[in-house]
C-alpha positions as CSV (number, residue, x, y, z in Angstrom):
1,X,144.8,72.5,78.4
2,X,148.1,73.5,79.4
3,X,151.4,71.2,79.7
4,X,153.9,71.3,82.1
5,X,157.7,70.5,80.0
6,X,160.5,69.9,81.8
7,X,164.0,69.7,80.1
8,X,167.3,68.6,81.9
9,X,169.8,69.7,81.5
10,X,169.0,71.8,78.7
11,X,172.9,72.9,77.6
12,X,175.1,71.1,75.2
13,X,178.4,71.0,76.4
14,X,178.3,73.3,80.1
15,X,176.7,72.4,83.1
16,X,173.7,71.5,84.6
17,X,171.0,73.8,83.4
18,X,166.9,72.6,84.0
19,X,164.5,74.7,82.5
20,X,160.5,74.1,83.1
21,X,157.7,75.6,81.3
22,X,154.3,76.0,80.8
23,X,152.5,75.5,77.4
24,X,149.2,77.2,76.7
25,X,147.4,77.0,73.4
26,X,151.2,76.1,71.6
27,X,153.5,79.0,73.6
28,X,154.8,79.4,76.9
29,X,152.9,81.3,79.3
30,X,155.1,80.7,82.5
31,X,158.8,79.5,83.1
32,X,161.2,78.6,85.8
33,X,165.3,78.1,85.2
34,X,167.0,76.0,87.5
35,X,171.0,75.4,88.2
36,X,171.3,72.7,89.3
37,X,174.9,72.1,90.6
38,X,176.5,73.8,93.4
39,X,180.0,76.0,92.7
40,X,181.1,76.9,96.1
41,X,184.2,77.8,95.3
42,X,183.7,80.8,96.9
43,X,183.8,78.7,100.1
44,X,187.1,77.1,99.1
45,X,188.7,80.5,98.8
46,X,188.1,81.8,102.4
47,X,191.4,82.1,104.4
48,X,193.5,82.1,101.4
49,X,196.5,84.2,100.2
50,X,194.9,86.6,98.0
51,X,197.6,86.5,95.5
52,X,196.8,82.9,94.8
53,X,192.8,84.1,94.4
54,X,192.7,83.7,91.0
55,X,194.5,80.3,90.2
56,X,191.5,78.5,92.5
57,X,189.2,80.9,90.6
58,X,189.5,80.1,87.7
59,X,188.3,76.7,87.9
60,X,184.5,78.0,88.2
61,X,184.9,77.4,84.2
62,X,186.3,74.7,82.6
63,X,185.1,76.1,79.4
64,X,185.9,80.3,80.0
65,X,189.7,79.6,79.8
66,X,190.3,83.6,81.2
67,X,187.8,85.0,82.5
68,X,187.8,84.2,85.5
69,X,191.2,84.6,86.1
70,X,190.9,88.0,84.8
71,X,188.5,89.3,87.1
72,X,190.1,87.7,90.0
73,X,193.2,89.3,89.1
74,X,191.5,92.4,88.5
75,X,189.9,92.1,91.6
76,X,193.1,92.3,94.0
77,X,194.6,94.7,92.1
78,X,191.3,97.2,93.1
79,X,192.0,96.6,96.4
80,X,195.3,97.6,96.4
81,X,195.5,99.9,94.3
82,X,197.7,98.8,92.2
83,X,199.0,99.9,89.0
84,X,199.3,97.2,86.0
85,X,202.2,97.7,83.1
86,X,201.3,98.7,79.7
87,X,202.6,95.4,78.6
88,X,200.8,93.4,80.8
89,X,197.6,95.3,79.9
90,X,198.0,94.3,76.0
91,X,199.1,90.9,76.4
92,X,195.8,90.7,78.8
93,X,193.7,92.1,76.2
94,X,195.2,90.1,73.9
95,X,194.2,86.6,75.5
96,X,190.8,88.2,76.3
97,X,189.9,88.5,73.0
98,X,191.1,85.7,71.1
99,X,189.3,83.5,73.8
100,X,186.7,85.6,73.0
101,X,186.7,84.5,69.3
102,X,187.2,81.1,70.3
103,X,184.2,80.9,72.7
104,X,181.7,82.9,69.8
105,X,183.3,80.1,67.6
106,X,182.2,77.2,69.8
107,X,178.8,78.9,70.5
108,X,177.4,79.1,67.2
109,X,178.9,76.1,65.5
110,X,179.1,73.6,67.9
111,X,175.9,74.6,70.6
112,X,173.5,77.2,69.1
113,X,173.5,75.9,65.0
114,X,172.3,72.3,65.9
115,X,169.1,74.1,66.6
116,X,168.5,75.9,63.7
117,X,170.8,73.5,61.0
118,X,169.0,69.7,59.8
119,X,171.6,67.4,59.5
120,X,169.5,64.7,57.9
121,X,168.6,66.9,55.3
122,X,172.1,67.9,54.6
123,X,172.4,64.1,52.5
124,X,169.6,65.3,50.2
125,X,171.7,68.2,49.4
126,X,173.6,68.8,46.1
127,X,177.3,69.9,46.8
128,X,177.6,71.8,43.7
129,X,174.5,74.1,44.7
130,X,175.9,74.5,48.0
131,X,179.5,75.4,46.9
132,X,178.0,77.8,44.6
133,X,175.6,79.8,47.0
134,X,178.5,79.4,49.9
135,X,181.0,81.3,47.2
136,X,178.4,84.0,46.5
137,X,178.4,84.6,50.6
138,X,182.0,85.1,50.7
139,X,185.6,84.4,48.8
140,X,187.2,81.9,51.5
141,X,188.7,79.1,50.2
142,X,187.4,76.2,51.6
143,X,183.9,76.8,50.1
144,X,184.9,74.0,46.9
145,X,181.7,71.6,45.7
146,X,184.9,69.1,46.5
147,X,184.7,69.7,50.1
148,X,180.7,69.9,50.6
149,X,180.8,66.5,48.8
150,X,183.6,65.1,50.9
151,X,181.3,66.2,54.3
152,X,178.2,64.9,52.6
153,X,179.8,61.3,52.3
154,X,181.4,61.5,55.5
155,X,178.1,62.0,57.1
156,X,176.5,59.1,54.6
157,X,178.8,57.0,56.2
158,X,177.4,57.7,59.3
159,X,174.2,56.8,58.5
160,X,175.0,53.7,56.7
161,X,176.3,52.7,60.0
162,X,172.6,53.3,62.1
163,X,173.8,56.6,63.6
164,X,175.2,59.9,62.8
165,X,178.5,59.9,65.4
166,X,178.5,63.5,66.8
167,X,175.5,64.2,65.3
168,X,173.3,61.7,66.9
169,X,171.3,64.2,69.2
170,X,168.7,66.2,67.6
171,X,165.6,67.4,66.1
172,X,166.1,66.4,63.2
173,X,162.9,67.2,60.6
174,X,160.8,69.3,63.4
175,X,158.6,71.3,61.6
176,X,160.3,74.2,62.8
177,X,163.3,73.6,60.6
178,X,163.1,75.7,57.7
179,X,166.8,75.6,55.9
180,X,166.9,74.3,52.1
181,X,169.0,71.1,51.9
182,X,172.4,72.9,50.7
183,X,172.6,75.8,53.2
184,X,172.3,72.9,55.8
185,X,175.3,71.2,53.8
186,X,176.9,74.2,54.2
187,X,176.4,74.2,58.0
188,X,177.3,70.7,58.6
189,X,180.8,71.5,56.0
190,X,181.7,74.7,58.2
191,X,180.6,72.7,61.8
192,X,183.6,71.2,61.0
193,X,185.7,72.9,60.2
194,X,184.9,75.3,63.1
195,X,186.8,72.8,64.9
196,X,190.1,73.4,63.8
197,X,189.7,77.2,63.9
198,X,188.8,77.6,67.4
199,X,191.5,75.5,68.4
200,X,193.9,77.7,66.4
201,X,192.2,80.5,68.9
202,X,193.3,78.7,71.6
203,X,196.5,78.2,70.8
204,X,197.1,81.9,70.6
205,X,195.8,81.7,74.3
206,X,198.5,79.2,75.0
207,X,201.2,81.4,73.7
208,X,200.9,84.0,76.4
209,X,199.1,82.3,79.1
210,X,201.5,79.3,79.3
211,X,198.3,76.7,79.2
212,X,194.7,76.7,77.6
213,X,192.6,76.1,79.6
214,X,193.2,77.5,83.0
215,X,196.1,80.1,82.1
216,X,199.0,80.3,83.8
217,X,200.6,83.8,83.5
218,X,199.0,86.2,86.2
219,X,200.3,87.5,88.8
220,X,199.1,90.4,90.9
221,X,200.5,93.6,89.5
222,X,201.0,92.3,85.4
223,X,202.0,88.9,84.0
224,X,204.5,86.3,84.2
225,X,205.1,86.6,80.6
226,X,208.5,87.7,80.0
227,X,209.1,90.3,77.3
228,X,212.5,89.9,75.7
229,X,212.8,90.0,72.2
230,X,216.3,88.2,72.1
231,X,215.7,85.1,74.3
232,X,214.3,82.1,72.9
233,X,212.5,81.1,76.2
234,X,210.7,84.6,76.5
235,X,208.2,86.4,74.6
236,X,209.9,87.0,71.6
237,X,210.0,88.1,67.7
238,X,209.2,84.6,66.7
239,X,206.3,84.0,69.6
240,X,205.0,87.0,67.8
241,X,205.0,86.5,64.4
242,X,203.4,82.8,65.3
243,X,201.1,84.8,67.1
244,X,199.9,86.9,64.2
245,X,199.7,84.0,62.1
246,X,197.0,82.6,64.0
247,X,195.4,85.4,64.3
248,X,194.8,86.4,60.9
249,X,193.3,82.8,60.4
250,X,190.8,82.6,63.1
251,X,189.8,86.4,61.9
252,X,189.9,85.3,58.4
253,X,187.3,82.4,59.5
254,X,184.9,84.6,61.6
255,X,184.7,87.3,59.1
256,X,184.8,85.0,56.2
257,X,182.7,82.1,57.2
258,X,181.0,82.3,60.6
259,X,179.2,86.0,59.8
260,X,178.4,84.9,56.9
261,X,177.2,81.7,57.9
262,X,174.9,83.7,60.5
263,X,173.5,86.6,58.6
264,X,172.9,83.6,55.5
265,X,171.0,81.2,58.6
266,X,169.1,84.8,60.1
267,X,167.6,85.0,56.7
268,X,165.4,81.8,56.4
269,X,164.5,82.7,60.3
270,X,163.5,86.2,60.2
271,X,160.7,85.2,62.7
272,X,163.1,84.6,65.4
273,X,163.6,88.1,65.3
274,X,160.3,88.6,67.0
275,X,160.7,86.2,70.2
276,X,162.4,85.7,73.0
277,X,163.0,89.5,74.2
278,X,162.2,88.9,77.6
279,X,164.4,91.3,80.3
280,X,165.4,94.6,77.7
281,X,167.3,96.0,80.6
282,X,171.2,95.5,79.7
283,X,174.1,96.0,81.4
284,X,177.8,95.5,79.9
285,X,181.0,96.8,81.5
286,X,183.7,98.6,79.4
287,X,187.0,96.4,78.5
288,X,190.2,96.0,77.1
289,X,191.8,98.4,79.4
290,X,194.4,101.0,77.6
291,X,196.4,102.6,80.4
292,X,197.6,101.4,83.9
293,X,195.1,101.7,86.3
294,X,192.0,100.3,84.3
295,X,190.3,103.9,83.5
296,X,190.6,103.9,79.7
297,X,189.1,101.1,77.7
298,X,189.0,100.3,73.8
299,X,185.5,99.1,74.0
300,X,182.4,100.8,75.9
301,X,180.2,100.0,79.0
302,X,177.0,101.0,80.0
303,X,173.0,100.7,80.9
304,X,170.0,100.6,78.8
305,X,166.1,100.1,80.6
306,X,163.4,98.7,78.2
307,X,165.5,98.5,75.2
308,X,165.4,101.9,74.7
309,X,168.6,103.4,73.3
310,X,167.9,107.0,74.5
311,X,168.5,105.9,78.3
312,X,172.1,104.5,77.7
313,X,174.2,105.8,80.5
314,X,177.7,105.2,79.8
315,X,180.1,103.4,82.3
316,X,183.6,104.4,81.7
317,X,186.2,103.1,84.4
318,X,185.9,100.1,86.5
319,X,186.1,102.4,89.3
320,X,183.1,104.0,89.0
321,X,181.0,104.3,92.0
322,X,177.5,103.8,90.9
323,X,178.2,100.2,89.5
324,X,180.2,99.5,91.9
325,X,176.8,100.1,94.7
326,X,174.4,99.3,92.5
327,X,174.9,95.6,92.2
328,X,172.9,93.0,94.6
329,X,172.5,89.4,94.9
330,X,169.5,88.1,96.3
331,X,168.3,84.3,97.2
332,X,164.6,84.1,98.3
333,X,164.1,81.9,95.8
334,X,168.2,80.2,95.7
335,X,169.3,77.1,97.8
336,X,170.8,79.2,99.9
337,X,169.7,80.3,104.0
338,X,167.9,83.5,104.2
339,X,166.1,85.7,102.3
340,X,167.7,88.8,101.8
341,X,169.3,90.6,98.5
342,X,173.1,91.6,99.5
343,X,175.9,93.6,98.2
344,X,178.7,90.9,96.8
345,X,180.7,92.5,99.6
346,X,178.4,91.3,102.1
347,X,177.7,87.8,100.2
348,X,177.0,84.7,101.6
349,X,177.3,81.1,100.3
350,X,174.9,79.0,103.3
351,X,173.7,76.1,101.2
352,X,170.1,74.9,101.7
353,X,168.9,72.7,99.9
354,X,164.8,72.1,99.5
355,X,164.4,70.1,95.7
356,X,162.6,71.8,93.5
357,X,159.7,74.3,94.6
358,X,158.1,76.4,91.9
359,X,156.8,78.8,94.4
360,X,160.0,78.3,97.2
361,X,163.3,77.7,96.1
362,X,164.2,75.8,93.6
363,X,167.5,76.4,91.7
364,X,171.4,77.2,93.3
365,X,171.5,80.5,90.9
366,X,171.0,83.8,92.8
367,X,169.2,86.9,91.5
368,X,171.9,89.6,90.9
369,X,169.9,93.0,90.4
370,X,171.5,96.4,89.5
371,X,169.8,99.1,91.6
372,X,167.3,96.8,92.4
373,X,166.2,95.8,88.4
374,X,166.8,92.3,86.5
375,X,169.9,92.9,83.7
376,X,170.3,91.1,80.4
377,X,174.1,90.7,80.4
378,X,176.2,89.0,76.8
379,X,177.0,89.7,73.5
380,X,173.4,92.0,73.1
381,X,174.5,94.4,76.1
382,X,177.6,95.1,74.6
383,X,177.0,95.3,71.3
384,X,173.8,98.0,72.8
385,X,176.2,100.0,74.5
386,X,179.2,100.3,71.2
387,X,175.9,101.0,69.3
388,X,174.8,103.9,71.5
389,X,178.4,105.3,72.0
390,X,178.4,105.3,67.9
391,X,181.6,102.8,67.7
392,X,182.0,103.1,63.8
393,X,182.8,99.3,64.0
394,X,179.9,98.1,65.4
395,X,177.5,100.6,64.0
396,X,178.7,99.9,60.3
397,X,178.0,95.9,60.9
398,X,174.6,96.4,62.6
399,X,173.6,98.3,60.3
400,X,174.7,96.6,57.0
401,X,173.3,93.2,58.0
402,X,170.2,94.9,59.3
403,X,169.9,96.5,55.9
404,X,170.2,92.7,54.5
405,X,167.8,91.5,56.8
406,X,164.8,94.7,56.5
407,X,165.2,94.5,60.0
408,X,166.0,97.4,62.6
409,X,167.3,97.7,66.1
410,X,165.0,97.2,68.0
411,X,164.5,93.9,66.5
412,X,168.0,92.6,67.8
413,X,165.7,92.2,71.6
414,X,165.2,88.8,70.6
415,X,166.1,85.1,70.2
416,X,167.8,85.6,67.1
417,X,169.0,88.7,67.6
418,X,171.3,87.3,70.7
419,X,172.9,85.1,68.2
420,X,173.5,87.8,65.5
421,X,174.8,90.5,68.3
422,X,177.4,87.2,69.2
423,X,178.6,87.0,65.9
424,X,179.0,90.9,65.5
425,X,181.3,90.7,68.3
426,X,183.1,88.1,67.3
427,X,183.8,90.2,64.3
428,X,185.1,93.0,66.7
429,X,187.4,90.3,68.9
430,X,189.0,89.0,65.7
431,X,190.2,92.8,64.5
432,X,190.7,93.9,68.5
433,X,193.4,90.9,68.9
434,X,195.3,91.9,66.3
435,X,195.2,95.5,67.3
436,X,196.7,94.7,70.7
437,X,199.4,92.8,69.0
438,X,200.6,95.9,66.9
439,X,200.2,98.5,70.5
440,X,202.3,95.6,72.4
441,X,205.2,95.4,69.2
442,X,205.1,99.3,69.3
443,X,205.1,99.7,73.0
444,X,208.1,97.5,73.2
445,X,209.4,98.9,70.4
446,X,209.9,102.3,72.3
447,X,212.4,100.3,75.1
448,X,209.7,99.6,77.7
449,X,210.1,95.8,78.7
450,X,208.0,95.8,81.7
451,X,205.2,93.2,82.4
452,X,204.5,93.0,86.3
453,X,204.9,95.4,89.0
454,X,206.0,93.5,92.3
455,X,202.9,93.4,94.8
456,X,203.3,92.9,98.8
457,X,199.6,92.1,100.3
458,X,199.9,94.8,103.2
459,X,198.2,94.1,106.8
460,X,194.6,95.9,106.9
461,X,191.5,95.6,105.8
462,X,191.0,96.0,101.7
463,X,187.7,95.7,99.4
464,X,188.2,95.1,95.8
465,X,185.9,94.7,92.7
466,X,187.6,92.8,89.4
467,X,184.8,93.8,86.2
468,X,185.6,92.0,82.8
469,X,183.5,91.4,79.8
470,X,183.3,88.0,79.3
471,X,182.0,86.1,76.3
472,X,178.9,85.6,78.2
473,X,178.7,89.2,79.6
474,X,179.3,91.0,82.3
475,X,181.5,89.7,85.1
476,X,182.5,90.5,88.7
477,X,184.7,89.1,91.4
478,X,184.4,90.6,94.9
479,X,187.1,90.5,97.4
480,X,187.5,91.3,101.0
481,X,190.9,91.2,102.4
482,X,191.9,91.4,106.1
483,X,195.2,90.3,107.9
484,X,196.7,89.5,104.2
485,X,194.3,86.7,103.5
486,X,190.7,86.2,102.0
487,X,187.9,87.3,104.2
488,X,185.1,86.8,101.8
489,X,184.8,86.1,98.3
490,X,181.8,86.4,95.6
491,X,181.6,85.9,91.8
492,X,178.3,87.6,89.7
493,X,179.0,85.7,86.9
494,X,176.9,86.1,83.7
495,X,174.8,83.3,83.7
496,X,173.6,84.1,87.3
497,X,172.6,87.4,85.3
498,X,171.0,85.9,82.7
499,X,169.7,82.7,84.4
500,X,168.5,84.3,87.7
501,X,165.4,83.1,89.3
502,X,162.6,85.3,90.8
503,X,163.6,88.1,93.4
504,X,161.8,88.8,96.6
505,X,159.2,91.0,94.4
506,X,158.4,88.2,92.4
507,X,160.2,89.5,89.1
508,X,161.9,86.9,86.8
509,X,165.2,86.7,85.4
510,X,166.0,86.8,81.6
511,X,166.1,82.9,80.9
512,X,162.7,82.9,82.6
513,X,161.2,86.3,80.8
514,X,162.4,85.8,77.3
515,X,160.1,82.3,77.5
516,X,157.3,83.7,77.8
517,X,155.6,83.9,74.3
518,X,157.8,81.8,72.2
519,X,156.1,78.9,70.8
520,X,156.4,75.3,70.8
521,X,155.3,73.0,68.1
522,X,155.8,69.7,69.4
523,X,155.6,69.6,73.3
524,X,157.6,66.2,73.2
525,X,160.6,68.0,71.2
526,X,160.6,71.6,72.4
527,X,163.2,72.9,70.0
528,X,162.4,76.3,70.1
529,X,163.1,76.4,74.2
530,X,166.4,75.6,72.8
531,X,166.6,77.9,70.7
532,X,166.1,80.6,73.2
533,X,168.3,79.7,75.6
534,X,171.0,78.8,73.6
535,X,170.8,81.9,72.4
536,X,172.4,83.4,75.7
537,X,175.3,80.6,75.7
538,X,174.1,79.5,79.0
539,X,177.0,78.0,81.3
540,X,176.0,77.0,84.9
541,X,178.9,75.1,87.1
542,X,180.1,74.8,83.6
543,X,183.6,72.7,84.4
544,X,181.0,69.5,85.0
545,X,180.0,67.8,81.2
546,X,177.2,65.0,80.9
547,X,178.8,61.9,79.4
548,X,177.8,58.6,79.0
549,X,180.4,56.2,76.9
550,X,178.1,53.5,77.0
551,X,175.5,55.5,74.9
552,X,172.5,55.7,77.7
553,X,170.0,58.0,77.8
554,X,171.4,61.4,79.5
555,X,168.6,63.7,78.4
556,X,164.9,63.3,79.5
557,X,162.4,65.6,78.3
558,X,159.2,65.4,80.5
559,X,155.7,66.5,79.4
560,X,152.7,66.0,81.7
């Protein structure tokens, strides 16, 4: 007999996210993800200066602290044509990456490890066993028996209280746990401490962007970061060294404790390796651009269909015509009027709301397609595309943790394999942040002080495109200008990739595909639909979080 299981919302920390399945003989057979909060900021935007476009922007996220202020940016700039300062370029790529690092920080520790990590178990755990197999994973510091024992009391404590404070909501001993009692410990210790490291991220963020979240530094044509390495109220010698500092910590902890953390967690769960492939189509855009007019990037772009290496078609400017066509958005099955897939150009944002209608319309996500096909965007398409390219980084830590693992490529199309492609490009943020530093020391180094190119929005009519790889994938903002002010407006953000509903033929999105086939233990606690989606970081309307201080129920899970 099959069961019907709705969860909602599904996410941690972003948004409003409904997922519903269908359980047959312990595994999904059929699945349906539902957004359920409006954006509409691309309403808002209509009629506005374009220069201003990506302050409002922005504030799709409260969580993705750049990117869409990037791509806005981006986005105007395409339009015009205009050129953006070396400076500017590194200082960009800068704040992209270390919010990058944050965001991968945030992701495993504090909304993908609660599904894999027993917390409960943790108190059973002896802190000298734990110390000793967290110091055979790596040499960082903070790995003591003093410190694993200090967590383990704190979370006593909790308990000895009736409840475990942040730790309150969870599985805790589904069968589907399989971590020994100290490598939870571990877990729990480093959760922690993953608190302090992303903020550190963040703070790097702050530095040039003048604010975290929601920077404050763009302007069409560069930055508003003055570069002058004499003035104490500019970006200076000092800012820079601070800069560095944090840097090296946050890479210290991702390469020192989060990878190993992930490849140590991948191990008890090789299984996971085997579900939740779903769409194998990927698409990822390249990034961190490395001359003025966003042709030359550090890190690669491309598509791969069915997961098959061999058919990687490399992207290699922002400019290039056949992404730029290829993308669609359609919304027979989207609270939106009409049925029709569009170019972003020609978007629309009607709301029509029906409630939910398995076989109508039931979620306010769109289905983006690229030349028609569904796209896995994230940490998976990227890592895909450096893989195929040959970028020695990325190939050397594939392929060492594979090695550790026995497990191959073609094994990263899965659940687990999301998480572990995350954490390999968190790995390739941490180093790329610092890189950028050095290129924007040396680049000022040689006399050139320039960070912004003055911009006039010219009369006409003007279509623009703003790509940037996000944390979550691949991201676009459309523009249309005419008369110097915003005639239309549309965002394909990554979780409308990832999270897209059926098309017009019928075909699922990833979130709905990579369902099918995973199992589920206990219909009343579907842990392992978390796991899954978790897996892609999911962020819908994401500026909205579910709170309730007076400790009611804000999670239903439904089972009929």
């Amino acid at each position: 007999m099959s069961k019907r299981i709705t969860i909602d919302p599904i996410t941690r920390i972003e948004g409003h996210l409904r997922i519903d399945v269908e359980v047959n003989g312990g595994q999904v057979s059929k699945a349906w993800s539902s957004a359920q909060m409006w954006r509409g900021i691309e309403t808002i935007l209509k009629g506005r200066d374009p220069q201003d476009a990506w302050s409002y922007a922005q504030r799709f996220c409260g969580v993705c602290t750049t990117v869409h202020a990037i791509s806005s940016i981006r986005s105007v700039e395409n339009a015009l044509n205009v050129e953006v300062p070396l400076n500017a370029q590194y200082i960009r790529n800068i704040m992209i990456a270390q919010h990058s690092v944050q965001d991968h920080i945030v992701h495993f520790y504090h909304l993908s490890a609660l599904d894999w990590v027993d917390i409960v178990s943790a108190l059973k755990a002896d802190p000298k066993k734990a110390s000793s197999i967290a110091q055979s994973l790596s040499d960082w510091p903070g790995n003591s028996e003093k410190e694993f024992k200090a967590v383990q009391d704190k979370l006593k404590a909790f308990v000895a209280t009736g409840q475990l404070g942040i730790f309150a909501s969870g599985y805790w001993g589904h069968p589907a746990m399989k971590l020994p009692p100290e490598v939870n410990l571990i877990a729990v210790a480093h959760y922690l401490k993953a608190l302090d490291y992303q903020r550190r991220a963040s703070q790097a963020v702050a530095i040039l962007g003048g604010k975290n979240p929601h920077i404050q530094n763009l302007v069409v044509g560069g930055v508003a970061t003055a570069v002058n390495m004499e003035n104490i109220a500019t970006l200076n010698m000092e800012r820079i060294a601070y800069l560095r500092t944090l840097m090296e910590e946050t890479r210290e902890f991702v390469q020192k404790v989060y990878y190993p953390d992930l490849v140590a967690i991948a191990s008890f769960y090789k299984e996971w390796f085997k579900y939740g492939a779903g769409i194998t189509n990927y698409l990822a855009v390249p990034e961190f651009a490395e001359d003025t007019r966003n042709t030359k990037f550090g890190l690669p772009g491309g598509t791969i269909y069915g997961g098959d290496l061999s058919t990687f078609k490399a992207i290699t400017t922002h400019q290039d015509a056949a992404l730029i066509q290829g993308v669609t958005e359609g919304v027979a099955h989207a609270w939106y009027e009409g049925s029709d897939s569009l170019h972003p150009w020609e978007g629309e944002t009607k709301p029509q709301y029906t409630d939910f209608q398995e076989n109508g319309k039931y979620t306010w996500c769109k289905s983006p397609r690229y030349n028609g096909k569904p796209m896995q965007v994230g940490p998976s398409a990227q890592v895909m595309a450096a893989y195929a390219t040959g970028h020695p980084k990325v190939k050397k830590l594939v392929d060492d943790a594979a090695a550790k693992l026995g497990i191959g490529p073609k094994e990263l199309h899965s659940t687990m394999g999301r998480l572990f492609c995350r954490g390999v490009r968190a790995h390739v943020m941490a180093d790329y942040s610092l890189e950028y530093l050095d290129k924007l020391v040396a680049n000022i180094g040689k006399g050139d002080t320039n960070y912004a190119n003055h911009t006039e929005i010219p009369d006409g009519e003007y279509k623009g495109v703003g790509f940037h790889e996000a944390p979550r994938g691949a991201l676009s903002h459309w523009i249309v200008i005419e008369k110097k002010k915003i005639k239309n407006y549309q965002a394909v953000v990554p979780s409308t990739w990832n999270a897209s509903p059926r098309d017009e033929n019928g075909v699922a999105g990833p979130y709905e595909a990579c369902l099918v086939g995973n199992p589920v233990a206990q219909p009343d606690k579907p842990l392992e639909v978390l796991r899954t989606i978790h897996s892609f970081d999911p962020c819908i309307a994401c500026a909205v979080h579910t709170i309730d201080p007076a400790g009611k129920e804000i999670t239903k899970v439904k089972v009929l």
